[in-house]
C-alpha positions in Angstrom: 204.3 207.9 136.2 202.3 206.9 139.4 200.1 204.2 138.8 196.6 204.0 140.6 197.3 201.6 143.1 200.0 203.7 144.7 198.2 206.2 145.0 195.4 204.9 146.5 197.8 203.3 149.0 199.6 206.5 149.1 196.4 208.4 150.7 195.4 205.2 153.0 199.3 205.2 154.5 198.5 209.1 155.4 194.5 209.0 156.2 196.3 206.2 158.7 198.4 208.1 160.3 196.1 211.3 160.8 193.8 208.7 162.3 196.2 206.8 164.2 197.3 210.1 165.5 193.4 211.1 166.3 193.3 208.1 168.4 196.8 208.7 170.2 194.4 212.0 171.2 191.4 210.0 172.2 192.8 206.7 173.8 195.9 205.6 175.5 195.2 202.3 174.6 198.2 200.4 172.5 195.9 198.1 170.7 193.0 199.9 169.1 195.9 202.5 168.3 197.4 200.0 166.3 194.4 198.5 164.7 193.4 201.7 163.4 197.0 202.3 161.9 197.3 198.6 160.2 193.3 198.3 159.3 193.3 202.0 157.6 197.3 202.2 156.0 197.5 198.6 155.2 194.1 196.5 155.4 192.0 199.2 153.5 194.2 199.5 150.8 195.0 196.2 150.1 191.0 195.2 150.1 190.1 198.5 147.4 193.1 197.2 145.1 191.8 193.1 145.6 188.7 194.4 144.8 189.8 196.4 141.6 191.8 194.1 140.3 188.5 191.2 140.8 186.7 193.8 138.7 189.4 194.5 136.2 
């Protein structure tokens, strides 16, 4: 069984790709590239699960 957290993380990891992707589309520019991978398929998730867990 799949608990909640991975699947939250789960989606983030592959909403951060699409975007990254989007912005590969939009920009050239390495940087915001990989901020919008690492802040979407890691930073978001790990912030909604901190914040779940803090409201048990």
């Amino acid at each position: 069984m799949v608990s909640a957290d991975t699947k939250v993380r789960a989606a983030f990891v592959v909403l951060g790709v699409v975007c990254w992707y989007g912005t590969m589309l939009v920009t050239e520019n390495a940087a915001i590239q990989w901020a919008v991978l690492i802040g979407v398929g890691v930073i978001a998730p790990t912030v909604i699960a901190e914040t779940r867990l803090r409201d048990g």
